[in-house]
C-alpha positions as a printed NumPy array, in Angstrom:
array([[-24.14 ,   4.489, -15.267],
       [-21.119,   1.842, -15.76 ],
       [-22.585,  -1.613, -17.414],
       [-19.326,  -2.952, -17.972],
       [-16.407,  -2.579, -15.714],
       [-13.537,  -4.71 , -16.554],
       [-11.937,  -1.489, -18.489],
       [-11.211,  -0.256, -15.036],
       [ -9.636,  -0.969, -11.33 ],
       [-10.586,  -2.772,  -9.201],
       [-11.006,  -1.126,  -5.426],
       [-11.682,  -3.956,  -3.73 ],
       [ -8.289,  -5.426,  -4.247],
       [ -5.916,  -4.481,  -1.574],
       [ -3.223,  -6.957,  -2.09 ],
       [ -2.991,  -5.529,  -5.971],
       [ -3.225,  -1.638,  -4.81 ],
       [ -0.325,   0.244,  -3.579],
       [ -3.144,   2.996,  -2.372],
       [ -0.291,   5.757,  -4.56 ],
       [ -3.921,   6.942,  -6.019],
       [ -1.976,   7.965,  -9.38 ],
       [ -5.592,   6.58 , -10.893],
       [ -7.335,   9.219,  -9.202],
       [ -5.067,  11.702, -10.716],
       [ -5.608,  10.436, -13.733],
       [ -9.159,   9.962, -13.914],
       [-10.564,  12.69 , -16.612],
       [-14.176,  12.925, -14.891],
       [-12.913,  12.748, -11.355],
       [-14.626,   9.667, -10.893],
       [-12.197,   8.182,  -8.224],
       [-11.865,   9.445,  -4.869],
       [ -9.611,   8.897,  -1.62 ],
       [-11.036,   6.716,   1.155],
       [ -9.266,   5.468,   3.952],
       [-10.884,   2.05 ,   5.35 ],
       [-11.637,   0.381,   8.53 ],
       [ -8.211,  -0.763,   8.838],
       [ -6.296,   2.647,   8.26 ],
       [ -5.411,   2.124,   4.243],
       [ -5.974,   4.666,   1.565],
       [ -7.575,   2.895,  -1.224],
       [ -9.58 ,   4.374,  -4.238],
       [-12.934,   4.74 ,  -4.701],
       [-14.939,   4.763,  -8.032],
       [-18.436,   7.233,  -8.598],
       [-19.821,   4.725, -10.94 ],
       [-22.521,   7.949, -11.753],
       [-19.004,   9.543, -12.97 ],
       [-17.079,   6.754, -14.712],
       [-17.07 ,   6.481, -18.132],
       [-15.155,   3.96 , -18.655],
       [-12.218,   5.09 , -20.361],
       [ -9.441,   2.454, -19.006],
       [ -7.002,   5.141, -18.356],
       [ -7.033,   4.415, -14.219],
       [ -6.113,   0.186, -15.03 ],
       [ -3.602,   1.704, -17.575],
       [ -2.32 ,   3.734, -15.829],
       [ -1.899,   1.314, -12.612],
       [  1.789,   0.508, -12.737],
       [  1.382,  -2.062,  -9.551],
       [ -0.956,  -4.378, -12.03 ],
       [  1.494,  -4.467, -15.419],
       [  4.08 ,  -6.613, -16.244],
       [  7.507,  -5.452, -15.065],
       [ 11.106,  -6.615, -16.654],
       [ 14.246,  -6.726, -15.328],
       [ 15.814,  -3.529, -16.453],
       [ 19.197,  -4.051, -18.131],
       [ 20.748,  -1.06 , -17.148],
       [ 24.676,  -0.943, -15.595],
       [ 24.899,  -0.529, -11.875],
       [ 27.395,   1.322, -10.054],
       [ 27.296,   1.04 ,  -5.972],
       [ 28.569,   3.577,  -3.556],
       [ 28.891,   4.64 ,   0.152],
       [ 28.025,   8.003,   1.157],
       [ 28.698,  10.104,   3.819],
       [ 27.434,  13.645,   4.288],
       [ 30.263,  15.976,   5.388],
       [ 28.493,  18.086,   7.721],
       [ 28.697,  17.14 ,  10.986],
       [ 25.368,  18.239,  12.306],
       [ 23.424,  17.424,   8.896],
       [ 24.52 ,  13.796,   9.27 ],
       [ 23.25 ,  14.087,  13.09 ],
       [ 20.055,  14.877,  11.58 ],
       [ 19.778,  11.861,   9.08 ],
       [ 18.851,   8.739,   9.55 ],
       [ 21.84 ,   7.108,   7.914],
       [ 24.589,   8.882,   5.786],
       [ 22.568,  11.75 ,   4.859],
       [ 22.519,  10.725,   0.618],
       [ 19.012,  12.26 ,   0.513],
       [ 20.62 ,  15.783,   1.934],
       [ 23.677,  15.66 ,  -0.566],
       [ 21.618,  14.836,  -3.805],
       [ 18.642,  17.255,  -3.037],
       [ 21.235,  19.852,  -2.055],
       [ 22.677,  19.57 ,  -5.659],
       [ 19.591,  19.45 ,  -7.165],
       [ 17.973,  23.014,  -5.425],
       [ 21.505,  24.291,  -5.993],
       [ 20.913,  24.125,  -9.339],
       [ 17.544,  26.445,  -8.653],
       [ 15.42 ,  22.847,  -9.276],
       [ 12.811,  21.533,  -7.103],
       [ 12.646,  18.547,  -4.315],
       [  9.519,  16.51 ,  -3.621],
       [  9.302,  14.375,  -0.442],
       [  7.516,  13.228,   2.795],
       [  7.793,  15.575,   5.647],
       [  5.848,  14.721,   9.049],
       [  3.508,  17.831,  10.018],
       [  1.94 ,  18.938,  13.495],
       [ -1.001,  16.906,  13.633],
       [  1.078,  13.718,  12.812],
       [ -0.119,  13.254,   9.095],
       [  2.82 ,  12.559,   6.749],
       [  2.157,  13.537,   2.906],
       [  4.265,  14.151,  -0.149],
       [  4.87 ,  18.513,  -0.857],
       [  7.499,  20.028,  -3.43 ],
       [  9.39 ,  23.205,  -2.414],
       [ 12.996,  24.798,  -3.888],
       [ 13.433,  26.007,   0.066],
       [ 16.578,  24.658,   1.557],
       [ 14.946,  25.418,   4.756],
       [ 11.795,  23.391,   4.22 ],
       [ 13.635,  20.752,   2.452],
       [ 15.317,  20.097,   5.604],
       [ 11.547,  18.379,   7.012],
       [ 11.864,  15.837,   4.61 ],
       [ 15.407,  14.892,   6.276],
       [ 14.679,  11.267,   8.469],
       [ 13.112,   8.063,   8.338],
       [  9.329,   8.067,   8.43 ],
       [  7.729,   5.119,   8.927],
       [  4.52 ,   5.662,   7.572],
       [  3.024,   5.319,   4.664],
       [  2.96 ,   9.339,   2.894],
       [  0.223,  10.455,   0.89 ],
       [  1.395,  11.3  ,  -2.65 ],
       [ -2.21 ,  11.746,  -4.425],
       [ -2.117,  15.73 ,  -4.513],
       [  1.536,  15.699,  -5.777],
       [  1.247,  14.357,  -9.6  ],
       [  0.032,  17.317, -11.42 ],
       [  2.414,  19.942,  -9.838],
       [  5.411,  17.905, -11.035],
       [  4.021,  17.347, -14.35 ],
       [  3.279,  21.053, -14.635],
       [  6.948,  21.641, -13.274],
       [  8.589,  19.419, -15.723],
       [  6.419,  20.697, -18.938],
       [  8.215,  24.111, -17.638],
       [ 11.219,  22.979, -18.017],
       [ 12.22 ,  23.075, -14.032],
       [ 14.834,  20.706, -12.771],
       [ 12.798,  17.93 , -10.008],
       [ 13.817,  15.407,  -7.679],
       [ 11.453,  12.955,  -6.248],
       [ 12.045,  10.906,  -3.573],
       [ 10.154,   7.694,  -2.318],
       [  8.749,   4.41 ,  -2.07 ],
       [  9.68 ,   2.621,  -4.866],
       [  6.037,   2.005,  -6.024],
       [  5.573,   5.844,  -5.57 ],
       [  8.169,   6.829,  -7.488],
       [  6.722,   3.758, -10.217],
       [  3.521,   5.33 ,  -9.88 ],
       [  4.69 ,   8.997, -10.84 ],
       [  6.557,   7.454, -13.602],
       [  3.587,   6.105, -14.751],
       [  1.267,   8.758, -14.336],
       [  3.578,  10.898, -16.32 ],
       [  3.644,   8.856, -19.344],
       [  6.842,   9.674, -20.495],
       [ 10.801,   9.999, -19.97 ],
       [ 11.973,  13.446, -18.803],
       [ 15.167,  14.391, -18.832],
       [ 14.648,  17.002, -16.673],
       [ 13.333,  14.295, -13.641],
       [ 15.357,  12.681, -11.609],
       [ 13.599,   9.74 ,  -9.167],
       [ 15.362,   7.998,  -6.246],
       [ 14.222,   5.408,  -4.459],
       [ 14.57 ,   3.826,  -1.256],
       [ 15.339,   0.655,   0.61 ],
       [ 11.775,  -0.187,   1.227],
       [ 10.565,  -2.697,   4.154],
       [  6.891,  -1.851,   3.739],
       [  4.506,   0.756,   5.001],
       [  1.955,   0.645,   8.085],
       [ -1.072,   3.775,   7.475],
       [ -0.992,   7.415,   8.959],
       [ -4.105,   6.645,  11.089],
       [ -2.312,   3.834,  12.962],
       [  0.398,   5.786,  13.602],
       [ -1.786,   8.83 ,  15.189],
       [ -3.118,   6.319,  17.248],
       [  0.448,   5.072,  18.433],
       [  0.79 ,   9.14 ,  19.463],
       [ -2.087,   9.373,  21.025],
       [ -1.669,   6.204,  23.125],
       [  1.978,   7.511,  24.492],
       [  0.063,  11.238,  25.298],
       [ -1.944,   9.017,  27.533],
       [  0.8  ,   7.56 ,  28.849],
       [  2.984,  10.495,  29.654],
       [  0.177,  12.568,  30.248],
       [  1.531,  15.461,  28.284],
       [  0.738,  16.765,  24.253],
       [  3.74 ,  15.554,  22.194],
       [  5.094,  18.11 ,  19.705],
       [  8.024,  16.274,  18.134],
       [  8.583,  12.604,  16.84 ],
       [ 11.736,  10.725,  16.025],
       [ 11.843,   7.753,  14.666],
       [ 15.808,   6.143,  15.174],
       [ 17.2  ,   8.844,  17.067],
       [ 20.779,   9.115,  16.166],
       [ 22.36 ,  10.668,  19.375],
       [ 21.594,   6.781,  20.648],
       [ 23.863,   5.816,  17.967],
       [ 23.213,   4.98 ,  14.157],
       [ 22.079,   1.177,  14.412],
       [ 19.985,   2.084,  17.586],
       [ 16.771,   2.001,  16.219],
       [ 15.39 ,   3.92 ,  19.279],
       [ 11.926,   6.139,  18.734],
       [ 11.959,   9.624,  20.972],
       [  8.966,  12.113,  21.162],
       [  9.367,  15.242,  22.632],
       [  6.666,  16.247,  24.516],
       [  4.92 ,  19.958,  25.214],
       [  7.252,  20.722,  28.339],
       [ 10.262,  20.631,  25.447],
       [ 11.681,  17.292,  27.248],
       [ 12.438,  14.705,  25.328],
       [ 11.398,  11.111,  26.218],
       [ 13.25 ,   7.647,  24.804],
       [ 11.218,   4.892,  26.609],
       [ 11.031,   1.125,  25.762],
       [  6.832,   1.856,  25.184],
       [  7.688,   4.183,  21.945],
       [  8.774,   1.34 ,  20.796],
       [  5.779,  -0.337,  19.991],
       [  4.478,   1.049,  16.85 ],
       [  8.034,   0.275,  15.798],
       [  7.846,  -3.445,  16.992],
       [  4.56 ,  -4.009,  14.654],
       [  6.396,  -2.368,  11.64 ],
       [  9.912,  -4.31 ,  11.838],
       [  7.758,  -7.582,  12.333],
       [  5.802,  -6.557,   9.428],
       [  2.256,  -7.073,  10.74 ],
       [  0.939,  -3.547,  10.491],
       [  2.055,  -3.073,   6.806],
       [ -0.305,  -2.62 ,   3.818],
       [ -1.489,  -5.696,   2.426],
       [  0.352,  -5.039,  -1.114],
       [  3.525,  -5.255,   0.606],
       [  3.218,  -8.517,   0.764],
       [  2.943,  -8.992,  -2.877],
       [  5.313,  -6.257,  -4.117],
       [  6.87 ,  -6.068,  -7.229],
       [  9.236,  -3.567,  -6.588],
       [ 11.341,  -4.894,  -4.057],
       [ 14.271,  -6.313,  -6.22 ],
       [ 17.825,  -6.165,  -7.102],
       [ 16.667,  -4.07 , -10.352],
       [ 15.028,  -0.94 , -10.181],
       [ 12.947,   1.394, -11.932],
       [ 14.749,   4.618, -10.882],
       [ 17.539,   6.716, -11.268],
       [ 18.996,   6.142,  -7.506],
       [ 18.336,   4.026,  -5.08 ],
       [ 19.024,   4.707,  -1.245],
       [ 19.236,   3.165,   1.706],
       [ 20.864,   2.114,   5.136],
       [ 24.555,   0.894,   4.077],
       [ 24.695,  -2.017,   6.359],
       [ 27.708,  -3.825,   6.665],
       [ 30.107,  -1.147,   5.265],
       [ 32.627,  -1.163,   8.015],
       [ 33.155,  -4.857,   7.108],
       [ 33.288,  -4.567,   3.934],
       [ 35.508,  -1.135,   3.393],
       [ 37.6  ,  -2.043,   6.869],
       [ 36.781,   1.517,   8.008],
       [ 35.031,   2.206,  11.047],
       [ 31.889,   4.66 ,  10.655],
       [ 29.278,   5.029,  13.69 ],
       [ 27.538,   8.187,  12.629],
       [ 25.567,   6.713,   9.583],
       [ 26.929,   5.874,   5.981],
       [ 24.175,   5.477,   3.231],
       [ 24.185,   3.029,   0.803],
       [ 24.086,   4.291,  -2.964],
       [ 23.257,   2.466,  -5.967],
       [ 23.014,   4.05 ,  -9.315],
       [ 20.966,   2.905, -12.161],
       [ 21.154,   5.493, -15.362],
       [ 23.274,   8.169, -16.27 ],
       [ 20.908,  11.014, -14.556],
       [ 21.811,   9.319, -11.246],
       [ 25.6  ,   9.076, -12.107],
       [ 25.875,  12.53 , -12.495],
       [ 24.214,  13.577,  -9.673],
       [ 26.366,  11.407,  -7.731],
       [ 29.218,  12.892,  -8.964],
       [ 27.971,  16.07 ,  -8.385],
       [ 27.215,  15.094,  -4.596],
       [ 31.36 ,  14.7  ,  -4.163],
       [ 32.09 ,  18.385,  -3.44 ],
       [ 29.886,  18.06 ,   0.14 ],
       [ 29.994,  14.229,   1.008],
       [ 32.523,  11.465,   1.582],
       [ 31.8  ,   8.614,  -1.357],
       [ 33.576,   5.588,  -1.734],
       [ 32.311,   2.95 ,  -4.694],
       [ 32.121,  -0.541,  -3.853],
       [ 31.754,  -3.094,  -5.575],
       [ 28.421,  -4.185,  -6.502],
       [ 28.236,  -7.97 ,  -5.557],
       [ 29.396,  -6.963,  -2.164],
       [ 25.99 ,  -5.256,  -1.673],
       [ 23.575,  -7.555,  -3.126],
       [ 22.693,  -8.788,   0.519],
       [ 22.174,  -5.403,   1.693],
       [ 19.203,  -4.77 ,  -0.674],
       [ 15.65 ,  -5.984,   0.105],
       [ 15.111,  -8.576,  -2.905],
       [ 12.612, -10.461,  -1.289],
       [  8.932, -10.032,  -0.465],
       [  8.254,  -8.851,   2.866],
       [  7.12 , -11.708,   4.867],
       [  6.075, -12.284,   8.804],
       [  5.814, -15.461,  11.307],
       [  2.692, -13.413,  13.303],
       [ -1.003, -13.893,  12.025],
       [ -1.825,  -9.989,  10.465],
       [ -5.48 , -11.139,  10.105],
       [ -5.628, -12.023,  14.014],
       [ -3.384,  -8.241,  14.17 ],
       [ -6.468,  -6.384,  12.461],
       [ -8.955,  -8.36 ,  13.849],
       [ -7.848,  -7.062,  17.722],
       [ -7.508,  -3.763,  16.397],
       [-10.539,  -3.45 ,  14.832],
       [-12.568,  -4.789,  18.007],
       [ -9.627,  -3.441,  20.399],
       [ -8.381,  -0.487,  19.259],
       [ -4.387,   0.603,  19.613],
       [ -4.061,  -0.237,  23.007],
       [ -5.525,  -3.931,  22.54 ],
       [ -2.641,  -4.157,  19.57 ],
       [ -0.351,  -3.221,  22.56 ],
       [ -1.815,  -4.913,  25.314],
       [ -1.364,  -8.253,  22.857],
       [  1.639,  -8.137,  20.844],
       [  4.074,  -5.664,  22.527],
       [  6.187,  -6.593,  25.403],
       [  6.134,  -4.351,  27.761],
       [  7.351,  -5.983,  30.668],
       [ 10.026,  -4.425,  33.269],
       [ 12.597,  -6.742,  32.418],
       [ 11.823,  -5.366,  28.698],
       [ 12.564,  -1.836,  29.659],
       [ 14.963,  -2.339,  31.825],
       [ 17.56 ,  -4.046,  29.014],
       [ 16.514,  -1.262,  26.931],
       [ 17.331,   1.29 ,  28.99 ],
       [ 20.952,  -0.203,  29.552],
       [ 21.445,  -0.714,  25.918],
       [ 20.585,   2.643,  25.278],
       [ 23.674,   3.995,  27.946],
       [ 26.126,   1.59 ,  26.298],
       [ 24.737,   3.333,  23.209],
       [ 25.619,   6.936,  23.952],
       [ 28.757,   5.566,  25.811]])
């Protein structure tokens, strides 16, 4: 039994815990498990008739240690994927596609989200092309990473070639579960806004099944054929027909105005002009102003931190469009600023605990005709 705990985390503080769960790998009695609470969150949980105390989980917690701004050159750059129907199938520019595609080129591995069947979005490594392709997209979730650290570590000891891709407090979290540079590892980052949980989300699905009366099968979140800067969520449903209504929306609405999103969002210490990767992508808002060329299928932004990255970029040139820019000109397209809301998330959780999903709905999401009706015009001016 534990009779002294400050030499470990502590579970009960959500705004501290990125819920990564890089102490549970870590943990040499298996002392800490996964929980998910009453809200949705994964959050750790210590066996104190396991613990012994060692200090390696609040070592090993990068989210609680002092970070400096790395001094590190920075090189910017705009990114378009040159197949036609890969960039229809990314989000933005497709970077993620062009820099993985180098990397499993190269016979290496790629570890990121992909969304499966039942909804649940987690972290899985694979040197497929094929299955690579399910990590393609924005997923607005937050992905569970936990079973993930030890197969990369075993992967780099070997001597294998591997690209992660995530959060940036994931990819801190690997880094830091690792405990060591590897030449061989190459991290990238994105543009982060925050993460709502996996179990909301499943809820959001099963509310629009109820509404449609039919099993959906597919999910997209920003579905491009509505144009790149639509932001418009489609599900396809069991009949194979594809639905783009205003009511899909509403898990959306929650996450842009932040009040689903994990309580350490709020208090991130990631979200800065300096990073702690090798890449950093994103959404490269503002390019046609800033290059004076028009592009309406996507462009990612690209921002480079160590020489790793550099070269990948430069490998990236022989299957996507990349233009540098210069790097003040992009400082307002990156998220340096806590994320922050005007809505009350304690009164949010509070209806969803006693309300469920459709209470969240019911209360915060506008669902009125006049509501659907604009965004069913906006989405024919879209495709127009």
């Amino acid at each position: 039994m534990v009779t002294n705990t400050i030499n470990r985390i502590d579970t009960t503080d959500e705004v501290n815990c990125c819920g990564c769960l890089a102490c549970m790998a870590v943990c040499p009695n298996n002392a800490i498990s996964k929980t998910v609470n009453e809200r949705g969150f994964i959050v750790p949980t210590i066996d104190d008739s396991k613990c012994i105390n060692c200090g390696l989980c609040l070592r090993t917690c990068d989210f609680k240690k002092e970070h400096k701004e790395p001094s590190n050159n920075k090189k910017a750059y705009a990114l378009i994927f040159g197949d036609k129907k890969v960039l229809g199938k990314s989000t933005s520019g497709g970077a993620f596609s062009a820099l993985s595609d180098v990397v499993l080129r190269e016979s290496g591995f790629v570890v990121g989200s992909v969304m499966e069947d039942d909804f649940t979005v987690h972290h899985v490594i694979t040197n497929d092309p094929g299955y690579r392709d399910r990590m393609r997209g924005s997923k607005y979730v937050q992905s569970d990473i936990h079973e993930i650290f030890h197969p990369i570590k075993d992967l780099l000891v070997k001597g294998e070639k591997v690209l992660f891709s995530g959060t940036p407090c994931q990819c801190a979290a690997l880094r830091s579960f690792l405990g060591q540079e590897y030449d061989n590892l190459i991290v990238v980052d994105l543009l982060c806004h925050g993460v709502p949980n996996n179990n909301l989300f499943k809820e959001h699905i099963s509310y629009l099944e109820k509404y449609y009366g039919k099993k959906i099968v597919g999910y997209s979140f920003r579905e491009k054929k509505f144009g790149w800067d639509s932001y418009t969520n489609a599900v396809r449903l069991s009949n194979n027909r594809e639905k783009a209504k205003w009511i899909n929306q509403a898990y959306y609405s929650f996450f842009v105005n932040s009040v689903s999103l994990r309580p350490s969002c709020f208090n991130c210490v990631y979200r800065s002009y300096h990073r702690y990767s090798d890449i950093t992508i994103g959404d490269f808002w503002g390019y046609n102003k800033i290059a004076k060329k028009k592009k309406n299928k996507g462009v990612s932004l690209v921002i480079v931190h160590s020489d790793k990255g550099q070269r990948l970029i430069e490998d990236s040139a022989q299957l996507a469009e990349i233009y540098e820019v210069e790097v003040d000109k992009i400082k307002k397209n990156i998220q340096i600023k806590s994320t922050s809301t005007k809505l009350s998330k304690d009164a949010f959780w509070k209806k969803y605990q006693g309300d469920g999903y459709s209470g969240l709905v019911h209360k915060y999401f506008d669902n009125s005709v006049l509501k659907q009706m604009r965004f069913e015009v906006k989405k024919i001016i879209k495709k127009m």
